[in-house]
C-alpha positions, 0 to 999 in steps of 0.5 A: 756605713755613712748615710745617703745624706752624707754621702751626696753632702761630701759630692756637693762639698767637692762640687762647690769647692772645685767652684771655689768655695771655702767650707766653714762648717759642716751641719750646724745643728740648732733648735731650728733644723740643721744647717747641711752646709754653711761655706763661704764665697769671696765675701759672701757667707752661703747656706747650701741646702743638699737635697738628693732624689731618687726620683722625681715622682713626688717632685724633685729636690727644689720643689722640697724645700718649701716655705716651711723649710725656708723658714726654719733654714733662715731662723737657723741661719739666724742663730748661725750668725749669732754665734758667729758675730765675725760673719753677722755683717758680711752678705748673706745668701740661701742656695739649694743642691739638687742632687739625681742620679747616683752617687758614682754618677751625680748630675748637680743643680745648683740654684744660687740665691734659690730663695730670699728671707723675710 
């Protein structure tokens, strides 16, 4: 059985594709923390944070990416271009997937350039 995670990864991979994004990679794991996507649009390379939440009890998925996790994505992120010197010089930005609902039945929040690094 695939994880939750993974699982609503794969609809936000379809959903930014359809958009016309092109994936490069695919959890990019580094000291740091786990990069969920990192795909590329036009000439710009995106790190897509996919967050899902059942509810919004304890706030909703934007709200849980916070200046801790914003920091470690950037460090990752960080790493990512270092290992992809090919990249290092193209713009760079930070979008956050909010995911609700179910799996059969997803409803997409999308922020682009949801934060900035430092």
């Amino acid at each position: 059985m695939r994880s939750t995670g993974s699982q609503f990864e794969d609809l936000a991979l379809a959903h930014v594709q359809r958009e016309g994004l092109v994936l490069l990679v695919r959890n990019f794991n580094s000291r740091f923390g786990e990069l969920d996507l990192v795909l590329r649009d036009r000439d710009t390379v995106v790190f897509l944070e996919v967050r899902y939440r059942r509810s919004q009890a304890f706030g909703g998925a934007l709200d849980s990416v916070g200046a801790s996790k914003r920091d470690r994505l950037g460090k990752a992120a960080s790493l990512f271009l270092q290992a992809n010197p090919a990249l290092a010089n193209h713009p760079c930005r930070f979008d956050v997937m909010a995911i609700s609902g179910s799996a059969a039945a997803p409803t997409f929040d999308w922020q682009r350039n949801a934060f900035d690094i430092q």
